[in-house]
C-alpha positions in Angstrom: 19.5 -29.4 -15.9 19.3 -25.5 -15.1 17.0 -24.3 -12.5 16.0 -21.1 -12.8 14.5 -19.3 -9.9 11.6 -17.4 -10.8 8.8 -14.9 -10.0 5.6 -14.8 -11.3 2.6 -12.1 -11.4 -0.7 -12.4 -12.6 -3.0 -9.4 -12.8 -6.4 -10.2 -12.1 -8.6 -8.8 -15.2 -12.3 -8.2 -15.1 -12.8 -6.1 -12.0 -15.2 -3.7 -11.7 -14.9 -0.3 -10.6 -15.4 -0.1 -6.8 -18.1 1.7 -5.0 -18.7 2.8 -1.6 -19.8 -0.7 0.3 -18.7 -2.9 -2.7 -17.3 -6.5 -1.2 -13.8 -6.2 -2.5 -13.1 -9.5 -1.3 -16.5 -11.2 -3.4 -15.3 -9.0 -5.7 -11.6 -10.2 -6.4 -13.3 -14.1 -5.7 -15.8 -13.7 -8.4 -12.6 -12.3 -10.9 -10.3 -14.8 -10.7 -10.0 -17.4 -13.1 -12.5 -20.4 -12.5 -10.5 -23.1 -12.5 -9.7 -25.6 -9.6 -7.7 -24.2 -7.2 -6.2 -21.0 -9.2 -5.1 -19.5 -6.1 -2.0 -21.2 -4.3 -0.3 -22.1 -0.8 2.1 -19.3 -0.4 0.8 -16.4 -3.5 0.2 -12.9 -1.8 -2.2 -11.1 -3.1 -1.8 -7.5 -3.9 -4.3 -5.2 -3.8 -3.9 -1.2 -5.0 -5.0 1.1 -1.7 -7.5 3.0 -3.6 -10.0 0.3 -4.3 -9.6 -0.5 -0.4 -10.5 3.2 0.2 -13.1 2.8 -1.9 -15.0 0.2 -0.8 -14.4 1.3 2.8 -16.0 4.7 2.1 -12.8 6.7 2.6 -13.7 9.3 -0.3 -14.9 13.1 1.0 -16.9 15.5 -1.0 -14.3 18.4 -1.1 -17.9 20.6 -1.4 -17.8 19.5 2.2 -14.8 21.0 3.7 -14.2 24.1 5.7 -10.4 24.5 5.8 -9.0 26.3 9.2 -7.1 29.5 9.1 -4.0 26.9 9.5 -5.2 24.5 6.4 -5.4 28.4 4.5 -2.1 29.7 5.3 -0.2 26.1 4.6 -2.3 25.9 1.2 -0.6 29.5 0.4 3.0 28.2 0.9 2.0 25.0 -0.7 0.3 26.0 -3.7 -2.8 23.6 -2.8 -6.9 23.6 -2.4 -7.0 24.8 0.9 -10.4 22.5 1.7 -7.3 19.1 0.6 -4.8 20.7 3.2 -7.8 20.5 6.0 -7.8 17.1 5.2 -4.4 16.7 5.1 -4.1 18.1 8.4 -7.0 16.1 9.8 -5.0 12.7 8.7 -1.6 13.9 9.9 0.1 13.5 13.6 2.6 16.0 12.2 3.7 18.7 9.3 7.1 18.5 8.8 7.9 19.8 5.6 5.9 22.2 3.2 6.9 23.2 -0.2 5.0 24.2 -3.5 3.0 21.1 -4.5 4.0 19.5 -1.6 3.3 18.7 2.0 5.5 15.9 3.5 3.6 14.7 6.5 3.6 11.8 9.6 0.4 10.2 8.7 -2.0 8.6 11.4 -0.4 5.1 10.6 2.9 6.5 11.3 3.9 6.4 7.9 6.4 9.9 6.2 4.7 10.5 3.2 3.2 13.5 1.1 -0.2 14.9 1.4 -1.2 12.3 3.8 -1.4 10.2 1.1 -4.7 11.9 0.1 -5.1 11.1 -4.0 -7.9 12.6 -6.5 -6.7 10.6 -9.7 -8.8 8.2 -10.6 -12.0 9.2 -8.6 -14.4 11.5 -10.0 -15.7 14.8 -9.3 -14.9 17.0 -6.7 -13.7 13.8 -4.5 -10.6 13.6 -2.4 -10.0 9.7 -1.2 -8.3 9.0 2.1 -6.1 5.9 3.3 -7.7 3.3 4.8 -8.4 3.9 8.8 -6.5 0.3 9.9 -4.6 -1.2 5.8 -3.4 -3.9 8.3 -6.8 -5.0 9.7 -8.5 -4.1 6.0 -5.8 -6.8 4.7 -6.8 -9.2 7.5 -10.7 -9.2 6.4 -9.6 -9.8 3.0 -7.5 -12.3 3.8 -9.8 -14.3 5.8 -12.7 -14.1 2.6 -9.9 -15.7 0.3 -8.5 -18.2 2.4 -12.2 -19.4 3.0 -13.2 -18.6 -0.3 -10.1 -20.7 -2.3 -8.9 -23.2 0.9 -5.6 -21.5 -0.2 -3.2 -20.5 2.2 -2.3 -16.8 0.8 -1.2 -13.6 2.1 -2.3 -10.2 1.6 -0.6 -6.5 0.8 -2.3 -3.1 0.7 -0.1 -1.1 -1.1 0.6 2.4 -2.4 2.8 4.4 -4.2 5.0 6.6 -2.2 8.3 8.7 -2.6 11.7 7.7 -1.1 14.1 10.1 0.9 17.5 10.9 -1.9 15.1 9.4 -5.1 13.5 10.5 -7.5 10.1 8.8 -8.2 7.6 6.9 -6.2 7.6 2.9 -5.8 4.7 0.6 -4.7 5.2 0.3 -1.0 3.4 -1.9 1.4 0.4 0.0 3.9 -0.8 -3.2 5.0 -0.4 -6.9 5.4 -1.8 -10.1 6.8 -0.6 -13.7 6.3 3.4 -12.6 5.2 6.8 -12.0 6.9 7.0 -8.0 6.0 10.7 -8.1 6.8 13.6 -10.4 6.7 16.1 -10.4 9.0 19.5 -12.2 7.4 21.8 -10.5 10.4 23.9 -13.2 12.0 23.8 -15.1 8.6 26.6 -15.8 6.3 27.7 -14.1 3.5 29.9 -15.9 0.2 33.0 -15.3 2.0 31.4 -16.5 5.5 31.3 -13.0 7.0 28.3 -13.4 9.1 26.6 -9.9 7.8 25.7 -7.4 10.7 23.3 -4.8 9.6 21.2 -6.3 7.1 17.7 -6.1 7.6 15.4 -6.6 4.1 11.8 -5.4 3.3 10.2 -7.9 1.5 6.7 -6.8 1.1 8.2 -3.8 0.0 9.9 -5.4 -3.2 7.2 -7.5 -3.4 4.8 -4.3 -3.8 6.9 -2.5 -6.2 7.5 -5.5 -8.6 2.9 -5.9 -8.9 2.8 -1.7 -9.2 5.0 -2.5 -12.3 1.9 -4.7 -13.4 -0.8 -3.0 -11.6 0.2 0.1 -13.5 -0.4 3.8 -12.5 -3.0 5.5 -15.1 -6.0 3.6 -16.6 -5.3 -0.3 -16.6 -7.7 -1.2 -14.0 -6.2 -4.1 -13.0 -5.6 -2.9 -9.1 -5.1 -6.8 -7.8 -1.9 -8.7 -8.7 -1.3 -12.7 -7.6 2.6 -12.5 -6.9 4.1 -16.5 -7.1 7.6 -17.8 -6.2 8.2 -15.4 -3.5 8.6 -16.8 0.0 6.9 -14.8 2.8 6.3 -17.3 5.0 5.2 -15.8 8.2 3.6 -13.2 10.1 4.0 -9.9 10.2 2.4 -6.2 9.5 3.1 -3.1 7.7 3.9 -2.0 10.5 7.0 -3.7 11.0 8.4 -2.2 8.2 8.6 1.6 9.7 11.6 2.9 10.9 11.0 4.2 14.7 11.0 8.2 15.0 14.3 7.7 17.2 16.1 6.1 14.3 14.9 8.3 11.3 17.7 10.4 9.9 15.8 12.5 8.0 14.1 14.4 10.9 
């Protein structure tokens, strides 16, 4: 017989939109499909940052903002709202790269990405929303609520869509995670030939989170949580694991 490996994703229908306080975790619970035991040992559980910024209150009334004479000046080079480039600013450790439409930035969290990773699609009014304050704790909590909630043994991912150094495009990449290996490490292990490979280092959650933004979608599905199956991340480990240290990065 042929055995077929195989990945599955489910997105979870029926979710509200997300407010300010909303339980995202009694919220993904009360979506999933009621019967016995839907969740499994071993799914991660996927979950679009925005509705994690949005229940933790990370959106800011742009009505709000006083940008500095810096924010004003950068917002001239960049083409941007000056009050979004205060923000911008206010998230970053670090400007590194300014161009019209863009601002590439080291965010709090350590992470190379543009405009902080501040977003205004899909939020309404005069709203910026912000990344979550700690993705990897945030996906901890959540985790925690399932597990008790299903008795399944899952893992978490926050993710995000981000652009890549030499590609075009952004990708669903991983800002968080709790209950799943974040990276595998296959150095020292054999290759088809038996040369043991050297340098090869794999991030999982990151292939993981760009296969569910395929499902998850970018516009107006609202469908911002996706059950990934098949995929083993046994272990533990954070987003964090899965940045490069400033020593090491070649682009800077």
């Amino acid at each position: 017989m042929l055995i077929r490996r195989a990945v599955e994703l489910y997105a979870v229908e029926g979710l509200p939109l997300v407010a300010p306080g909303d339980d995202l975790a009694g919220l993904i619970l009360a979506a999933l499909p009621s019967d016995d035991a839907w969740l499994q040992d071993g799914d991660v559980v996927v979950i679009a940052q925005k509705v994690v910024s949005k229940a933790e209150g990370r959106s800011v009334d742009l009505g709000t903002v006083t940008p500095s004479p810096q924010a004003v000046e950068i917002a001239a080079k960049a083409h941007k709202d000056p009050r979004v480039v205060e923000l911008i600013l206010a998230e970053s450790n670090d400007v590194l790269r300014i161009r019209p439409g863009v601002i590439i930035v080291e965010h709090r969290l350590g992470l190379v990405l543009a405009n902080a990773g501040i977003d205004r699609s899909n939020v309404e009014g005069e709203t910026a929303l912000l990344l979550p304050v700690d993705p990897d704790g945030s996906a901890q909590r959540i985790r925690e609520r399932l597990v008790a909630g299903t008795g399944a043994a899952v893992g978490v991912m926050i993710i995000d869509s981000i652009g890549r150094a030499w590609r075009n495009g952004t990708i669903g990449t991983t800002i968080g995670a709790a209950g799943v290996a974040t990276m595998r490490d296959l150095r020292g292990q054999p290759d088809l030939f038996g040369r043991k490979l050297e340098t090869t280092e794999v991030g999982a959650a990151d292939e993981v989170a760009a296969a569910a933004s395929l499902v998850m979608g970018q516009a107006a599905e609202a469908t911002p949580v996706v059950v990934v199956r098949g995929i083993d991340l046994t272990g533990s480990g954070t987003a964090r694991d899965l940045l490069r240290p400033k020593h090491m990065d070649m682009f800077r």
